[in-house]
C-alpha positions as CSV (number, residue, x, y, z in Angstrom):
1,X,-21.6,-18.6,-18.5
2,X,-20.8,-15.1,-17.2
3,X,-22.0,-16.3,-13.6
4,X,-20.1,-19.2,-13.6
5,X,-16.9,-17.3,-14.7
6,X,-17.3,-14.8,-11.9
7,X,-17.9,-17.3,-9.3
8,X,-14.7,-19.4,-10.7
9,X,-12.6,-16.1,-10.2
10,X,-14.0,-15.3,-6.6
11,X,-13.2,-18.4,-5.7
12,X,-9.6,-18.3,-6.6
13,X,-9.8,-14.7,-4.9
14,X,-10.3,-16.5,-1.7
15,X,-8.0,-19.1,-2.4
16,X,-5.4,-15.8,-3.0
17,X,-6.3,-14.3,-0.4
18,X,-5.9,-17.3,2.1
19,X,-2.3,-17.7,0.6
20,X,-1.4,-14.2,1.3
21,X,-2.2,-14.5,4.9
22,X,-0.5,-18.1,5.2
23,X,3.0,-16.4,3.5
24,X,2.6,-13.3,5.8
25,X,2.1,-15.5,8.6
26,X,5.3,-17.5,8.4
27,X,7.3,-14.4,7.6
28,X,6.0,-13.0,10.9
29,X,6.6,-16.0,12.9
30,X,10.3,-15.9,11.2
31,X,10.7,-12.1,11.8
32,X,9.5,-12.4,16.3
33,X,12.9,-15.2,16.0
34,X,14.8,-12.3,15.7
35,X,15.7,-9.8,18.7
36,X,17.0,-6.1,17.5
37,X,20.7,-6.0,18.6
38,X,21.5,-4.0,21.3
39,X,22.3,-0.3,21.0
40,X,25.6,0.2,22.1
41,X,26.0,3.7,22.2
42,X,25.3,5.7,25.2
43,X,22.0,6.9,25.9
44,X,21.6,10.6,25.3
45,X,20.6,13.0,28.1
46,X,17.5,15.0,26.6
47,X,15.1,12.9,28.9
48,X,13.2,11.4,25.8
49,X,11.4,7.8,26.3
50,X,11.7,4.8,24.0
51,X,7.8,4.9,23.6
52,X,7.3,8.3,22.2
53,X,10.4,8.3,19.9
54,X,9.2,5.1,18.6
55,X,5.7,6.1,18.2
56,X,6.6,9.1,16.6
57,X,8.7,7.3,14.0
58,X,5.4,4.7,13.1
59,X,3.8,7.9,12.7
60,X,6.0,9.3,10.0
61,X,3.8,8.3,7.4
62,X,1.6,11.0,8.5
63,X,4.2,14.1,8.8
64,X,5.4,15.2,5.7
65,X,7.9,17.7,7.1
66,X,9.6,14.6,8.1
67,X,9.2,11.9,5.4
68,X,12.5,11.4,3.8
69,X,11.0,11.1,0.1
70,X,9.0,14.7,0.7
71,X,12.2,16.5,1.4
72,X,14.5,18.3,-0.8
73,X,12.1,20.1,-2.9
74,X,9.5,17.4,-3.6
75,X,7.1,19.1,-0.7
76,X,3.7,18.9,-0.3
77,X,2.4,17.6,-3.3
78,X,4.5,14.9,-3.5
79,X,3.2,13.6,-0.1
80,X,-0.7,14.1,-1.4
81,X,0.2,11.8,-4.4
82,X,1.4,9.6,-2.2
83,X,-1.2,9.0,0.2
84,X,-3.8,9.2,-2.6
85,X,-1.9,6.4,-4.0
86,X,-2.1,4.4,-0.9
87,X,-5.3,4.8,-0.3
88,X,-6.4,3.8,-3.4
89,X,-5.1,1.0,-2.5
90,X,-7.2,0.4,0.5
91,X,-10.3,1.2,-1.2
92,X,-8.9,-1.2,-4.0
93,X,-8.5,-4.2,-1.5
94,X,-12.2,-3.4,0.0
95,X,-14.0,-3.0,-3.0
96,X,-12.3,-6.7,-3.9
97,X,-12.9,-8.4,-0.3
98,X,-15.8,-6.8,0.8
99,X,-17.9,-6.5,-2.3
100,X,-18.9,-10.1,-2.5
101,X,-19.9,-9.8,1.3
102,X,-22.3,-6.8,1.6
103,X,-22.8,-5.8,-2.3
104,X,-25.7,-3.6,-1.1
105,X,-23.1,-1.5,0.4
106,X,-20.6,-1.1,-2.6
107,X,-24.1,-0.6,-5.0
108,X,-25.4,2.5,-2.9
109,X,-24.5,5.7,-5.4
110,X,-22.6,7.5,-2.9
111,X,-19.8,4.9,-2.0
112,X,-19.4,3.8,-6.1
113,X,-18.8,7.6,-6.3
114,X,-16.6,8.2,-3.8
115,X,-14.7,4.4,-4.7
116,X,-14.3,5.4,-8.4
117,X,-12.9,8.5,-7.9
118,X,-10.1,7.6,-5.2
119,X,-9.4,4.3,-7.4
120,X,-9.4,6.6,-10.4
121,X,-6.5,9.2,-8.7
122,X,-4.6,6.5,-7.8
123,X,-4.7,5.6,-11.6
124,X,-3.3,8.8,-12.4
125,X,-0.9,9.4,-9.7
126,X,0.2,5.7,-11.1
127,X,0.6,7.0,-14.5
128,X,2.5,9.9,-13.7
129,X,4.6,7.2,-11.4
130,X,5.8,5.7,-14.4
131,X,6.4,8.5,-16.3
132,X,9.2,9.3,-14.0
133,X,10.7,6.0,-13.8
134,X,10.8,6.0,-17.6
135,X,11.7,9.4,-18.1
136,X,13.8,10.8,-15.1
137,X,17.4,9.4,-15.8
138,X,17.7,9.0,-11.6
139,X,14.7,6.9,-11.5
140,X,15.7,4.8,-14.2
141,X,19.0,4.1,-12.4
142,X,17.8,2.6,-9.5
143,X,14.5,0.8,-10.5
144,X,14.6,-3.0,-10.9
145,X,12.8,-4.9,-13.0
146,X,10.1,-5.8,-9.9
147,X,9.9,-1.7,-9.7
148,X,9.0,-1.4,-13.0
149,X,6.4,-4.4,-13.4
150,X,5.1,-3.1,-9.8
151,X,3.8,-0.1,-10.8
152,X,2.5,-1.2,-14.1
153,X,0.6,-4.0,-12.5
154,X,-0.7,-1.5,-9.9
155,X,-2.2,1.2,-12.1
156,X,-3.6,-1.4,-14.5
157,X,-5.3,-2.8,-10.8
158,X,-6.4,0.6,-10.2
159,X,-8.5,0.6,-13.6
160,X,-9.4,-2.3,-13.5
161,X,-11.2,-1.5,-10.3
162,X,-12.6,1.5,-11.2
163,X,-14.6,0.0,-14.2
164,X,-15.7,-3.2,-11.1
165,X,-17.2,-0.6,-9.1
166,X,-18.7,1.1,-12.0
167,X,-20.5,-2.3,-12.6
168,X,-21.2,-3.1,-9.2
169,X,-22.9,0.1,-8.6
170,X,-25.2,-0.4,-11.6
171,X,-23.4,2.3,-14.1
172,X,-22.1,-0.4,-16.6
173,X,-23.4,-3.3,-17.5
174,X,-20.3,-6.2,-18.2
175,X,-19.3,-8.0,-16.0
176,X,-15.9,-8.7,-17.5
177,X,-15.1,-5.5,-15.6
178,X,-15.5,-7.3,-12.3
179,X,-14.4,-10.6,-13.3
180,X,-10.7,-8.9,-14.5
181,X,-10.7,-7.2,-11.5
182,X,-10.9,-10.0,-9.4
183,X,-8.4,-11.5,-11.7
184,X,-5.6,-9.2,-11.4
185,X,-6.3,-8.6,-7.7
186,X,-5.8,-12.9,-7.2
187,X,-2.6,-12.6,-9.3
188,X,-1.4,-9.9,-6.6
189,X,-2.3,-11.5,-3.8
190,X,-0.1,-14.2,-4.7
191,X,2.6,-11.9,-6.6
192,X,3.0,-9.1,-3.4
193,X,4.4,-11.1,-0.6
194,X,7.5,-12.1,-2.8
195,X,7.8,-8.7,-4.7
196,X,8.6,-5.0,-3.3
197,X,5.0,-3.7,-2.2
198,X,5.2,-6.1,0.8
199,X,7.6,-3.6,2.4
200,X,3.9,-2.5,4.3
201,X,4.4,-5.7,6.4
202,X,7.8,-4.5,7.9
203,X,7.1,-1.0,7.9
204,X,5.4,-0.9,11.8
205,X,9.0,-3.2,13.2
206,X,11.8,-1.1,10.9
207,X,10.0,2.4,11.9
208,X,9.6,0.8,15.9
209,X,13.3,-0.1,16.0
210,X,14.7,2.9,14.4
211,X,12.5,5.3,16.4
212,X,13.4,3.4,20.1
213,X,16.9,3.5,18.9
214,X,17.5,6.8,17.8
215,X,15.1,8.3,21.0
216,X,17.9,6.3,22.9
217,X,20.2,8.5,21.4
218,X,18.1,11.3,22.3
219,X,18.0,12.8,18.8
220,X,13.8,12.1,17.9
221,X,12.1,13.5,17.8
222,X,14.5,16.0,16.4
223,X,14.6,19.1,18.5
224,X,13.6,22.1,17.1
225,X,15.4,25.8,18.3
């Protein structure tokens, strides 16, 4: 019974996942319809190129001295939660695509080590997240109701795939674990192109356009005395 459940759910996984990439697909498609507008302002005169202003911008992610949301006192700590929360993201969407592909790989110790504890920071980062949505008056202002259910549904995912990995690499032995994890992880495949998290898809174009355009202007990268 427990075999047949957990093929059930990695079937609708696939099905998920195949629905994701047909959404993001036609989004794309819809998105290349569209040229940027033309800049009309005047090129600036401090020599800079379109390509290195714009690669710089992509790269943002990656510089916290120039992220907007580690500025004004938030600082370095507040870009390390970040990208732990991201990446347990990534190790989130391995551990539920690639797992049924190689298992050997997900069962050797050292990877359901290092899995288990990025998934489980991300859990806490994702706690402390909500804290300050529910307890910060600012944050409470300007969350929506998508916000809200986001992160919930995200730190849940992160637990949930903590205790997967656990089972998968041989440290518990229900298989529920896996079989909610899959779960939850078909519900967002379905739920994230229509909600806030799929901002990832447009982050590459919106950082591209502003980068080229404000390099135009000759103004980034910003220039430093």
């Amino acid at each position: 019974m427990e075999n047949s459940a957990l093929h059930t759910v990695e079937v609708i996984h696939w099905v998920a996942l195949c629905f994701m990439v047909t959404v993001y697909t036609i989004r794309l498609f819809w998105l290349f319809k569209f040229n940027p507008g033309r800049d009309r302002q005047k090129p600036g005169d401090m020599g800079t190129t379109s390509l290195g202003p714009a690669m710089y911008s992509m790269a943002n992610v990656a510089m916290p001295w120039a992220m907007e949301s580690t500025r004004g006192g938030k600082g370095f700590f507040f870009w390390v939660s970040f990208v732990l929360f991201h990446m347990g993201v990534v190790a989130g969407i391995s551990l539920a695509i690639f797992s049924s592909l190689t298992p050997s790989f997900f069962e050797t110790p050292m990877v359901a080590y290092v899995f288990m504890a990025v998934l489980g920071m991300a859990f806490l980062i994702g706690l402390i997240r909500i804290i300050r949505r529910l307890v910060k008056p600012v944050m409470r202002l300007i969350s929506t109701p998508d916000d809200v259910f986001s992160v919930f549904m995200m730190t849940g995912w992160f637990l949930t795939g903590v205790l997967a990995q656990a089972y998968i690499g041989g440290f518990v032995t229900d298989v529920t674990y896996l079989i909610a994890f899959l779960a939850a992880t078909s519900f967002f495949l379905v739920y994230v192109p229509f909600s806030k998290i799929s901002h990832y898809l447009y982050y590459p174009f919106t950082r591209y356009y502003i980068g080229k355009t404000l390099g135009h202007r000759g103004s980034m990268p910003a220039v430093r005395g």
